[in-house]
C-alpha positions as CSV (number, residue, x, y, z in Angstrom):
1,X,0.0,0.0,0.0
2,X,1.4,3.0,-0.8
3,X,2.1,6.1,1.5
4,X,-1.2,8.6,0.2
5,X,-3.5,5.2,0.4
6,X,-2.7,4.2,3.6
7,X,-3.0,7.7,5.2
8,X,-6.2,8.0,3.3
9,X,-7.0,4.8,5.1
10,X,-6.4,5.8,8.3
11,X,-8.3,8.8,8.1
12,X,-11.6,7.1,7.0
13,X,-11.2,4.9,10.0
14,X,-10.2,7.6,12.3
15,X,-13.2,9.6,11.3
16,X,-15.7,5.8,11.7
17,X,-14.5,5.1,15.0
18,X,-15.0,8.9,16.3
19,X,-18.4,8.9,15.0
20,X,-18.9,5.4,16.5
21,X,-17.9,6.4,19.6
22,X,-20.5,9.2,20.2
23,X,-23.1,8.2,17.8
24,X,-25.8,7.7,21.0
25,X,-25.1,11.4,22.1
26,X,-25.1,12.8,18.6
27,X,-28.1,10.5,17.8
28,X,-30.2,13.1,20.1
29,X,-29.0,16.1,18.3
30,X,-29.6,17.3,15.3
31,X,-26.3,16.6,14.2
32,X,-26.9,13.5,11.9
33,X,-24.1,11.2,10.3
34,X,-24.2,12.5,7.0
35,X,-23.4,15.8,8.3
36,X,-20.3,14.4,10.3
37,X,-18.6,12.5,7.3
38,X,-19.2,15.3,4.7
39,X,-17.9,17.5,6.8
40,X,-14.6,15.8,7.8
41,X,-14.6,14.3,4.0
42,X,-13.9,18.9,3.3
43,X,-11.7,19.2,6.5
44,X,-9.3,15.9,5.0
45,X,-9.8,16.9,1.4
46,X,-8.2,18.9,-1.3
47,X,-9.0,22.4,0.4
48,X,-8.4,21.3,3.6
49,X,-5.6,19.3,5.2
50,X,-5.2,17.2,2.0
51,X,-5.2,13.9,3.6
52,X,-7.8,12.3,1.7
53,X,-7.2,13.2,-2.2
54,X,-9.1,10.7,-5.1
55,X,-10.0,13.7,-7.5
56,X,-7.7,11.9,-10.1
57,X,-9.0,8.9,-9.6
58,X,-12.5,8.1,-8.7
59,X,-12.5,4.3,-8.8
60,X,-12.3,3.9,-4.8
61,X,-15.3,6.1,-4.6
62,X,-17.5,4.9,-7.1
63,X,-16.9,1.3,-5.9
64,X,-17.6,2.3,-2.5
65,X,-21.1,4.4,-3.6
66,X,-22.4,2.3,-5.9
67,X,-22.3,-1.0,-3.2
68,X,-24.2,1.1,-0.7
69,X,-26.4,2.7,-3.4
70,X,-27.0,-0.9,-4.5
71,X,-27.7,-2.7,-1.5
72,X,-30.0,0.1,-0.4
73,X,-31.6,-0.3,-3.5
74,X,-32.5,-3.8,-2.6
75,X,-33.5,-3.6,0.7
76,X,-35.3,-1.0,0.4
77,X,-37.9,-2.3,-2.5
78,X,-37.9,-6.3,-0.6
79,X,-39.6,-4.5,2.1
80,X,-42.2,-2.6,0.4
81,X,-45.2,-4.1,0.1
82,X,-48.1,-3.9,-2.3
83,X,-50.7,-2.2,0.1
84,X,-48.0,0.2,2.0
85,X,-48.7,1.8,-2.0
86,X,-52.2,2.3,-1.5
87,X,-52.2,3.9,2.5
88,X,-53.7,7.2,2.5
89,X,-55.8,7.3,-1.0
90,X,-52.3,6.2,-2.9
91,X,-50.4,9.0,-1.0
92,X,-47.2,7.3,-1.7
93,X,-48.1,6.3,-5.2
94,X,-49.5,9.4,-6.0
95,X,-45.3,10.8,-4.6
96,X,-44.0,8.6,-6.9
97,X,-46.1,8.3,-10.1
98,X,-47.1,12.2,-10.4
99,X,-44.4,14.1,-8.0
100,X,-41.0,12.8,-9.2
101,X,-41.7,13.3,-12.6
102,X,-42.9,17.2,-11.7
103,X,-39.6,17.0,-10.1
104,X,-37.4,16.2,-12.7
105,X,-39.7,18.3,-15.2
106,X,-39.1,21.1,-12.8
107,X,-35.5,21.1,-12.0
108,X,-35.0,20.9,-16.0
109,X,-37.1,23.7,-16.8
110,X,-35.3,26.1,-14.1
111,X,-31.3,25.4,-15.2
112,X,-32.6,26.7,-18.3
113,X,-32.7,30.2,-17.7
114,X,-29.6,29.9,-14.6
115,X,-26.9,27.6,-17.3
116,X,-27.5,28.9,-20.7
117,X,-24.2,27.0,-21.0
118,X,-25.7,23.8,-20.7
119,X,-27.8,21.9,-23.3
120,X,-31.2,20.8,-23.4
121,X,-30.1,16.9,-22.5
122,X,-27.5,18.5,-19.7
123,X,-30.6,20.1,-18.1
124,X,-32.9,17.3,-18.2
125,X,-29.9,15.2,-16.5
126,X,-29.1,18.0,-13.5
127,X,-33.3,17.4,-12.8
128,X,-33.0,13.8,-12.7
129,X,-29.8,13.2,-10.8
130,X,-31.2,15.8,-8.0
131,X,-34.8,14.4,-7.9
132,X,-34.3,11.1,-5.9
133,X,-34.5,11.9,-1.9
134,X,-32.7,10.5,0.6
135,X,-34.5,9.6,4.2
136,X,-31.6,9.3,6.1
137,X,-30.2,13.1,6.0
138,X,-33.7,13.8,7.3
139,X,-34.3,11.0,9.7
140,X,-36.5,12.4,12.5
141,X,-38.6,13.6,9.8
142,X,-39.8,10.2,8.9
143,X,-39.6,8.1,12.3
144,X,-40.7,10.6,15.1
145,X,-43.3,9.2,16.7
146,X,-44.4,12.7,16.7
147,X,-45.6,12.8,12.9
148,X,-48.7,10.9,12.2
149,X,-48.1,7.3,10.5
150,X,-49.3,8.1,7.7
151,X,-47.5,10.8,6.4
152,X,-44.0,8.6,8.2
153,X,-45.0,6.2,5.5
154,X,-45.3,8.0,2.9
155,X,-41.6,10.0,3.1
156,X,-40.3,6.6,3.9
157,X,-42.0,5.1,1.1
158,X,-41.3,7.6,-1.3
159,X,-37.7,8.1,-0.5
160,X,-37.0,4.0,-0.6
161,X,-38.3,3.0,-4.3
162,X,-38.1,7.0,-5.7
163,X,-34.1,6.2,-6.7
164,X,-34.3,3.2,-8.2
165,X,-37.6,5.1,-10.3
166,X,-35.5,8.0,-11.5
167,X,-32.9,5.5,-12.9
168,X,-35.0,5.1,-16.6
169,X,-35.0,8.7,-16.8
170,X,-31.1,9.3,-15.5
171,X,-30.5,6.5,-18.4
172,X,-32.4,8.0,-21.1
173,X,-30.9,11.2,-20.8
174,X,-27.5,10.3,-21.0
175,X,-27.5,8.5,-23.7
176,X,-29.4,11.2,-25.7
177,X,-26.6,13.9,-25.1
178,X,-24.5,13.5,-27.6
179,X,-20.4,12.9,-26.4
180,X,-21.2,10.2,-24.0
181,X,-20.0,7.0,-23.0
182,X,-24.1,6.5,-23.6
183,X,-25.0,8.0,-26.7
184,X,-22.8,5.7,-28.7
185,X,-25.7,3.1,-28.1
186,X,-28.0,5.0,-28.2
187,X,-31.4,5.9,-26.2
188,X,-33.0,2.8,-28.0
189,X,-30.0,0.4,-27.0
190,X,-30.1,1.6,-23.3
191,X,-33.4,1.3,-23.0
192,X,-33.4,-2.2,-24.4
193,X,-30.4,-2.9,-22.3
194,X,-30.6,-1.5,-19.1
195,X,-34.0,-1.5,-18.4
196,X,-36.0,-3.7,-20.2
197,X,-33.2,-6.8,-20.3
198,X,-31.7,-5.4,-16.7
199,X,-35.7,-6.0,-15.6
200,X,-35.7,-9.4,-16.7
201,X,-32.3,-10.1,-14.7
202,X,-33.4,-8.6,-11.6
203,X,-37.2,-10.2,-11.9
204,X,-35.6,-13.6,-12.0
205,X,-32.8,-13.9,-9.8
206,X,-34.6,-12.2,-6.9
207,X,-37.6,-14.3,-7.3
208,X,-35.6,-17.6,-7.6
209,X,-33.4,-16.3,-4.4
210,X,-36.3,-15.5,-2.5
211,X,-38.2,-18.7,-3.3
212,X,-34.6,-20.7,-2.3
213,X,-34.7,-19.0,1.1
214,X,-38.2,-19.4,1.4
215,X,-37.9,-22.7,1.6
216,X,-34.7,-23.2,3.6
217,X,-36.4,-20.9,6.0
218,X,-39.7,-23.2,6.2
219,X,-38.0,-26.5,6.7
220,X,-35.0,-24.8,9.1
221,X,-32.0,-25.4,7.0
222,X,-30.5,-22.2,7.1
223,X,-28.9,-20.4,10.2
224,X,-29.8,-16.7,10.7
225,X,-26.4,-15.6,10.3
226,X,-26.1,-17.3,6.3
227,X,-29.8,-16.3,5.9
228,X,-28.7,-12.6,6.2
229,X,-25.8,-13.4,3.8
230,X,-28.2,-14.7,1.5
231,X,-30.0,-11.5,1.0
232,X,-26.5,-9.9,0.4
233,X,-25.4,-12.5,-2.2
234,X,-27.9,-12.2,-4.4
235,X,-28.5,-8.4,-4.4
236,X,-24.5,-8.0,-5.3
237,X,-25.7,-10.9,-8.2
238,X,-28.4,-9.5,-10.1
239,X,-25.7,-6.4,-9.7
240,X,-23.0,-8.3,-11.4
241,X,-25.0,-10.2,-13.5
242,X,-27.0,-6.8,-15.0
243,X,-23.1,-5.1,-15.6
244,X,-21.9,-7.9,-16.7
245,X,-24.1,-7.4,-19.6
246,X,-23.7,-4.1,-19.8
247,X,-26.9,-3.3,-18.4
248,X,-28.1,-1.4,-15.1
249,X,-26.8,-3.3,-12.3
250,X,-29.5,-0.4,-10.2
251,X,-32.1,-1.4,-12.4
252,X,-31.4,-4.8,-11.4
253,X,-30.9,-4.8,-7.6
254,X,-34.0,-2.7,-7.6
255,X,-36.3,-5.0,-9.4
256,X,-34.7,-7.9,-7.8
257,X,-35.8,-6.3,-4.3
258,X,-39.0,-6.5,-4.7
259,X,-39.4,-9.7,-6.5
260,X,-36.7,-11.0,-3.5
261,X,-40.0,-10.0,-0.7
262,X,-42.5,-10.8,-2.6
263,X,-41.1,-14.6,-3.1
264,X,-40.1,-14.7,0.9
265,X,-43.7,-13.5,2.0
266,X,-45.2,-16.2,-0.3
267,X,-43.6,-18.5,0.8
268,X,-46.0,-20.8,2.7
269,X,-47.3,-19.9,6.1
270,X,-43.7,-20.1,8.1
271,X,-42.0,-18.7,5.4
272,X,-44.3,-15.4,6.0
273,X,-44.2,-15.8,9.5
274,X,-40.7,-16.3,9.9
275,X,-40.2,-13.3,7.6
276,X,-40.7,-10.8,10.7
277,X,-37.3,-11.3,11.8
278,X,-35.9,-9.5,8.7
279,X,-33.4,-11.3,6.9
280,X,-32.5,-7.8,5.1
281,X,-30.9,-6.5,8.6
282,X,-27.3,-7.1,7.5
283,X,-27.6,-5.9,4.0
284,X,-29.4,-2.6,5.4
285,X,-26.7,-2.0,8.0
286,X,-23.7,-2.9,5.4
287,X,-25.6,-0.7,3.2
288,X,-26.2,1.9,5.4
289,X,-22.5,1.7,6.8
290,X,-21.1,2.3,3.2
291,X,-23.6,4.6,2.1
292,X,-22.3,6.5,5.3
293,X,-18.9,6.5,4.4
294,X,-19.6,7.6,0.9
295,X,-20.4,11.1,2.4
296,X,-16.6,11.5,3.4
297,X,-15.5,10.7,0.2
298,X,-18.1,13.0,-1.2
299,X,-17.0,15.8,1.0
300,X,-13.8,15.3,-0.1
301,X,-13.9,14.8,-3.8
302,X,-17.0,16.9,-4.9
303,X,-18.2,18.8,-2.1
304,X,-14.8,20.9,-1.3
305,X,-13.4,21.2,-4.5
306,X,-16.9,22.6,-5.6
307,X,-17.0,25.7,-2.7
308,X,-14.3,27.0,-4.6
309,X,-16.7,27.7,-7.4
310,X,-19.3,29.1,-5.5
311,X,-21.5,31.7,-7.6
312,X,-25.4,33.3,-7.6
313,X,-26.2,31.0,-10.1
314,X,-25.5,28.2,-8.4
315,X,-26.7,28.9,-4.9
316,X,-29.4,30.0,-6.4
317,X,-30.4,26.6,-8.5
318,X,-29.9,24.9,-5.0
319,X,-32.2,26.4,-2.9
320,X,-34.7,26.4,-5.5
321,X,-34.1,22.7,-6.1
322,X,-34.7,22.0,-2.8
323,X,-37.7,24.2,-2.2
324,X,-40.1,24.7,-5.5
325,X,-38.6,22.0,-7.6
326,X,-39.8,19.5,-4.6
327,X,-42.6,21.5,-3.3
328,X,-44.6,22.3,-5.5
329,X,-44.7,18.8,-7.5
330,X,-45.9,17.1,-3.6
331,X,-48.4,20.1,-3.5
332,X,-50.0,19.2,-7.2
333,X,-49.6,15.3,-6.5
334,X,-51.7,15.4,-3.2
335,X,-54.4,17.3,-4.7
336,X,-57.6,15.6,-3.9
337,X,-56.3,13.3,-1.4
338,X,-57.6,16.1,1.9
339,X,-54.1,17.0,3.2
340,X,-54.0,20.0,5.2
341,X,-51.8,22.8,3.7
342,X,-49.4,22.0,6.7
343,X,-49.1,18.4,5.7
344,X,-48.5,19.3,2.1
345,X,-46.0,21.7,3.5
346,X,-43.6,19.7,6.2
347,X,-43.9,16.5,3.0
348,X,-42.4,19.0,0.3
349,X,-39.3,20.1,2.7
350,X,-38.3,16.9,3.5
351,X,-37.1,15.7,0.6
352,X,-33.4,15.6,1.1
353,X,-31.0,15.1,-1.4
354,X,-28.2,11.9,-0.6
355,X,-26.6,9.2,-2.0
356,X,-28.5,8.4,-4.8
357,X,-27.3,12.1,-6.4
358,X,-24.1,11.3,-5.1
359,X,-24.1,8.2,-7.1
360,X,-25.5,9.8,-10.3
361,X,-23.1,12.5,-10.0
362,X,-20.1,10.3,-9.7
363,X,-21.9,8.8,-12.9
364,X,-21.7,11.7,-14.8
365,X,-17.9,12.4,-14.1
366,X,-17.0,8.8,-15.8
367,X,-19.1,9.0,-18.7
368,X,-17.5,12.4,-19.4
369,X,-20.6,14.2,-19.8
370,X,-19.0,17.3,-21.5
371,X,-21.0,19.9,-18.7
372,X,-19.8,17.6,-16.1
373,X,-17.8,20.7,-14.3
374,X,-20.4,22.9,-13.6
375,X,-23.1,20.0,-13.0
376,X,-20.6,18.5,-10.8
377,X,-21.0,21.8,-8.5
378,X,-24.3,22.4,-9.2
379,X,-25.1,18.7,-7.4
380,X,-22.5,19.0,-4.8
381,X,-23.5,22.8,-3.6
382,X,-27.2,21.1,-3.7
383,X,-26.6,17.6,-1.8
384,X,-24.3,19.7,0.3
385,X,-27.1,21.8,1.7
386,X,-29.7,19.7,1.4
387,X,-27.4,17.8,4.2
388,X,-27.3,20.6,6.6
389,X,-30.4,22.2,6.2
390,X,-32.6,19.2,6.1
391,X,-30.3,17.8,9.3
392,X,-30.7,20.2,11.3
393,X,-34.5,21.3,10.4
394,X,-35.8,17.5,10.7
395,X,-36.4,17.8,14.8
396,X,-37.8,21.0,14.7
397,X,-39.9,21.0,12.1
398,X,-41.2,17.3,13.5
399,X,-42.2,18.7,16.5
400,X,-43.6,21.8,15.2
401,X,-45.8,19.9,12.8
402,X,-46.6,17.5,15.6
403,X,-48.0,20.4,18.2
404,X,-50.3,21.4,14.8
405,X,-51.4,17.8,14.0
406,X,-52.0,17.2,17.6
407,X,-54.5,20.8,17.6
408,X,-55.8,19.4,14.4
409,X,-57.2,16.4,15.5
410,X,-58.1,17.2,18.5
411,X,-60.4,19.2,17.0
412,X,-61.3,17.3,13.9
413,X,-61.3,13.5,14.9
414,X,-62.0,12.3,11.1
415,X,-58.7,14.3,10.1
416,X,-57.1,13.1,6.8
417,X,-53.7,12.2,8.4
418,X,-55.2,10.8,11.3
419,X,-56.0,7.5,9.0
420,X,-54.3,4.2,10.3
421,X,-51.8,3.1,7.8
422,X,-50.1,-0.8,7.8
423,X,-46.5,1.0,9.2
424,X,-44.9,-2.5,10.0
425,X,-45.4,-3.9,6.0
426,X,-43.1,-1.4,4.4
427,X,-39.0,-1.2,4.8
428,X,-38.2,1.2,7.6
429,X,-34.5,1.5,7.0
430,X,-35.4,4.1,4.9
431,X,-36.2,6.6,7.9
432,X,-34.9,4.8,11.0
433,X,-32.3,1.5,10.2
434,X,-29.5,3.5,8.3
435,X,-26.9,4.7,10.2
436,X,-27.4,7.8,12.1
């Protein structure tokens, strides 16, 4: 190992075991995890103490992201189930169907007048890499006991299966801008490839692994310990198997999750009664461990260099991605549904911006998108912000919105949000399992 790696090392782990050390004193603040490693990824980085330095090379960093991004992406659509979709007249459907497309329409049609630098394609791509949300930089906001169940859900939800949605779009995009890695195949090829084939791969190998475990789960002959490796085994191969083809190894794990549940819960009475004791816990914790430790590396490698660049065009873009472009889309997909303007309010600020844009981001960079510099800030300035202001606004605005809902009910027992929703059928890592 040479002498910049192993320092780089031993700063990561510095920085783990710190945060490990006082994570149950922090865990009552709003300082949250993400907030920590991004900020020690700038303090070690390139404009800091130039410990940590993989600008030249973002191999480490991608592999690193993409495994968390990928196991998160499986754990969190095995959990989900059918009816969690339906709670609240389709609130989380209606988040997922009508208000991330608004999203990504929205965030397109605003860098056109801020980047007239940019291209049509390069807009579309800044909206759909900053449109997935991210639970965990927000986490009070979707596990305090505090916010009524039905609107935890729905953020929870939302943020678990909204990534692995915006990934079609994210595809499409980049291989219609012309000077990619992409458009050499075309939008027809990658379609074809990565999601309809990548589909196919993820539908089959997570239903075959989930029937296989099924079974050794009904008739006791697998340990706890190798059933939890089993969920890990075959999320990482319907991710090697989609790459290998040179599809969407996302696409796959994604599809693969859900298929992955819905085999285990079908699996014969003990199979579904057995399922309680979450075989996913290890992948969600490995997940949410490495997706954790991406933030450093973000910090380091796109956050930092980024404040260099700072300008009122780009500040600018960030705050309205994180206010109108999300918003305004939640506002127009609850319409009809009886959410109180507070409710439609408190679910359009929390939706933080995290790994998945990280991930996209990092995507961008080795496809050579020819924009990449100034989308590269635009996303860092954004995920960077997003980070602090939805961290430290999450118990706040939790309890703020729980004195109103409290009021609100009291006086109106038939209240909208007061509905009972099924909270232990959907994946909670979302909002409560990842690391904090």
């Amino acid at each position: 190992m040479s002498g910049g790696s192993a320092w780089t090392g031993a700063a990561i782990a510095a920085v783990t075991t710190g945060y490990a050390l006082f994570s149950r004193r922090l865990g009552s603040t709003p300082v949250s995890a993400p907030m920590v490693f991004t900020g020690f990824g700038v303090l070690i980085g390139p404009i800091g103490l130039d410990v940590l330095d993989l600008g030249h090379d973002t191999g480490p960093v991608m592999v690193l992201a993409e495994a968390a991004l990928a196991l998160l992406l499986f754990t969190d659509a095995m959990t989900v189930r059918r009816r969690a979709l339906r709670a609240g007249r389709f609130l989380p459907l209606r988040l997922l169907a009508i208000g991330l497309p608004l999203s990504i329409a929205a965030g397109w049609l605003l860098a056109w007048p801020l980047f007239p630098g940019l291209t049509m394609w390069e807009f579309a791509l800044l909206g759909a890499v900053l449109a997935p949300t991210d639970a965990a930089l927000g986490k009070t906001a979707g596990s305090s006991p505090r916010v009524p169940a039905l609107v935890r859900q729905g953020l929870n939800v939302e943020s678990g299966l909204n990534d692995g949605l915006a990934l079609p779009f994210f595809l499409l995009f980049l291989a219609a801008l012309p000077g990619t890695l992409a458009s050499e195949e075309g939008a027809g090829g990658v379609f074809w490839r990565s999601v309809v084939i990548s589909t196919l791969v993820g539908l089959a190998l997570g239903w075959a692994g989930g029937r296989l475990l099924a079974l050794a789960r009904a008739r006791d002959w697998a340990t706890g310990e190798w059933q939890q490796a089993a969920v890990l085994a075959v999320a990482f191969c319907a991710y090697s198997v989609a790459a290998g083809i040179d599809g969407s190894g996302f696409i796959a794990t994604w599809v693969g999750g859900f298929a992955f549940g819905t085999a285990l819960r079908t699996g014969g009475p003990a199979a579904e009664d057995r399922a309680e004791k979450r075989p996913s816990d290890l992948a969600e914790y490995v997940g949410g461990l490495l997706g954790t430790m991406s933030f450093l590396a973000f910090g380091a490698v796109l956050l930092g260099p980024a404040l260099e660049h700072l300008n009122w065009r780009i500040i600018t873009y960030a705050v309205l991605s994180l206010t109108i472009v999300r918003m305004l889309p939640v506002a127009l997909a609850l319409i009809g549904t009886g959410m109180r303007a507070p409710t439609l309010a408190y679910m359009g600020w929390f939706g933080p911006r995290g790994l998945a844009s990280v991930v996209f981001g990092l995507l961008l960079v080795e496809d050579h998108v020819p924009g990449i510099e100034l989308l590269g800030q635009v996303i860092a300035v954004t995920i960077g912000l997003s980070i602090l202001l939805h961290g430290m606004s999450a118990p706040y605005f939790a309890n703020l919105y729980g004195d109103w809902y409290d009021t609100a009910k009291a006086a109106d027992p038939d209240l909208c949000e007061a509905k009972g929703t099924p909270e232990a059928s959907t994946g909670q890592h979302s909002g409560s399992r990842r690391l904090r």
